[in-house]
C-alpha positions in Angstrom: 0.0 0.0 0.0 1.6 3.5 -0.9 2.3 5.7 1.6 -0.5 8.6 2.1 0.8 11.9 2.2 -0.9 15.8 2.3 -4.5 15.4 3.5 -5.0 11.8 3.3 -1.8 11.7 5.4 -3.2 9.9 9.0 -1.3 8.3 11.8 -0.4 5.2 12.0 -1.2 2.7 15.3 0.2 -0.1 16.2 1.0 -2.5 18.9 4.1 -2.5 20.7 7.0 -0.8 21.7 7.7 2.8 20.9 11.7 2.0 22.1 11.8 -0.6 18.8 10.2 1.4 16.1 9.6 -0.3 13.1 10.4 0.4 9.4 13.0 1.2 7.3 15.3 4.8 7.6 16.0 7.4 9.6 13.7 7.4 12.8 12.9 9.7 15.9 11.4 8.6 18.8 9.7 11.5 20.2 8.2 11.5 24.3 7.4 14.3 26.9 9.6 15.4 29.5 9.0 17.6 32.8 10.8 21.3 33.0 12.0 20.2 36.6 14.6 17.7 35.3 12.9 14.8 36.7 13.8 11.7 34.5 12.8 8.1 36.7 9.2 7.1 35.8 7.5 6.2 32.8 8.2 5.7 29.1 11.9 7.4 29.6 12.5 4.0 32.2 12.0 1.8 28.7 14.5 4.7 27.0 17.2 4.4 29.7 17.3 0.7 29.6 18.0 0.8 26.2 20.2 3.5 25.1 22.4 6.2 28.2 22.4 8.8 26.0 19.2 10.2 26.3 19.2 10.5 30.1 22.1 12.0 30.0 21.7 14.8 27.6 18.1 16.0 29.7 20.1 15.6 32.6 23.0 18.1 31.2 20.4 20.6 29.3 18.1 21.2 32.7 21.4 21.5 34.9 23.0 24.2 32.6 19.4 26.0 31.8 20.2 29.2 32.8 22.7 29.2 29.4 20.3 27.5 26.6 17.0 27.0 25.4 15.8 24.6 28.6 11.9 25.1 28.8 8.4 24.4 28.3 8.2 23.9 23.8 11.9 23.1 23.9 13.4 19.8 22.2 16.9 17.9 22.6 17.7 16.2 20.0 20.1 13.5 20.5 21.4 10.9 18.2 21.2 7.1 19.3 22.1 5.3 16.8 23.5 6.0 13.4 19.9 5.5 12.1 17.7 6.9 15.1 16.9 9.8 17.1 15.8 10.4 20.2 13.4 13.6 20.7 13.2 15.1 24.4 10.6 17.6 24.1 10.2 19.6 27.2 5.9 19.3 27.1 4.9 19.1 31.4 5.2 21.4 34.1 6.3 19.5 36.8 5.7 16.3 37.4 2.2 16.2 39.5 -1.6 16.9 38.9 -2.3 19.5 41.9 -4.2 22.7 42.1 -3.3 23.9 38.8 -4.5 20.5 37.4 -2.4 18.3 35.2 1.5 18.3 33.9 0.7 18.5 29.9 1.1 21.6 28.5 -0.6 21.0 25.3 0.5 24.8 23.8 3.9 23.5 25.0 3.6 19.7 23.1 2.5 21.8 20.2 5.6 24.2 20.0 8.2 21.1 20.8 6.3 19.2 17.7 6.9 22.0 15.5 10.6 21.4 15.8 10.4 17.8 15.5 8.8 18.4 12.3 11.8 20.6 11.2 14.3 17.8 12.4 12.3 15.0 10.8 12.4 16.8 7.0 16.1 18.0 7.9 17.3 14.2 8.6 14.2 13.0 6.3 12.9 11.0 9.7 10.1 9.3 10.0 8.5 9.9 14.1 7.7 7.3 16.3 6.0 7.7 19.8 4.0 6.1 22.5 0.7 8.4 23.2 2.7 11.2 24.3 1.3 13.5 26.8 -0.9 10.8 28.1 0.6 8.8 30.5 2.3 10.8 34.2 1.0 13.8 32.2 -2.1 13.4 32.5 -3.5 14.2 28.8 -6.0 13.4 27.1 -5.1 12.0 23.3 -8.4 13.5 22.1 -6.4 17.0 22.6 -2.7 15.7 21.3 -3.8 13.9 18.1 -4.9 17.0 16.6 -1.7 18.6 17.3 0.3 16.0 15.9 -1.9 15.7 12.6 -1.6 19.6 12.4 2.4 20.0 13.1 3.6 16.8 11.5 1.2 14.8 9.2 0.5 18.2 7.9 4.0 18.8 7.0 4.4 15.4 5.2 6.3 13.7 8.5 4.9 10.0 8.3 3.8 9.8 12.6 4.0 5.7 14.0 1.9 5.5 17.4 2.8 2.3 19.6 0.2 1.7 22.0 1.9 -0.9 24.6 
């Protein structure tokens, strides 16, 4: 089956694990991170076990913050493998749902999935993700789908969901 692209672009779903995407090229796995530099529950636990490098670049960028782009919209970008790419896109404000309800910042997941887009057609990536935003953050995918269909689908990225 060809590949839809423009406005018969649409996600894809499938079962499985967002840390093994499937297909062939370049790939970016994209997932939300806090803006406290908080990195121990979640989908980044599957991301650590497979690969240091992520971790450790969030780590670095929220530490030295007061001298680079560290904050809510913000993505790191860090290379994995010579095929795949990590996304850290800084989309939560802190880490628990209190009085000013949940984490997800969904103007913030919107900004960070701009620059994914612009990555993905630089490295000509396809973007793989779990339901980002949905999990400790406290989303609802009813309110992220539409921003990933508008920011990347809409820009010709081809967008692999894994639901675990």
């Amino acid at each position: 089956m060809a590949e839809k692209t423009g406005i018969d672009a649409a996600i894809t779903y499938l079962k499985g694990d967002a840390t093994a995407p499937q297909g062939k090229g370049v790939k970016m796995i994209v997932h939300v991170c806090n803006d406290l530099g908080g990195w121990g529950k979640g989908f980044v636990l599957a991301l650590s076990r497979r690969w240091p490098e992520p971790e450790r670049a969030y780590r670095r960028w929220h530490r030295e913050r007061a001298r680079n782009d560290f904050g809510l919209g913000a993505v790191q970008f860090v290379s994995v493998d010579e095929h795949l790419w990590v996304a850290n896109v800084v989309g939560q404000r802190g880490t628990r749902t209190g009085s000013k309800g949940v984490p997800v910042r969904y103007e913030a997941i919107a900004a960070g999935l701009g620059r994914v887009a612009d990555k993905a057609l630089e490295l000509g990536a396809s973007v793989h993700m779990p339901l980002i935003g949905c999990g400790l953050a406290g989303g609802k995918w009813s309110r992220v789908e539409p921003l990933i269909t508008q920011r990347l689908i809409g820009r010709g990225v081809a967008v692999t969901v894994y639901d675990h």
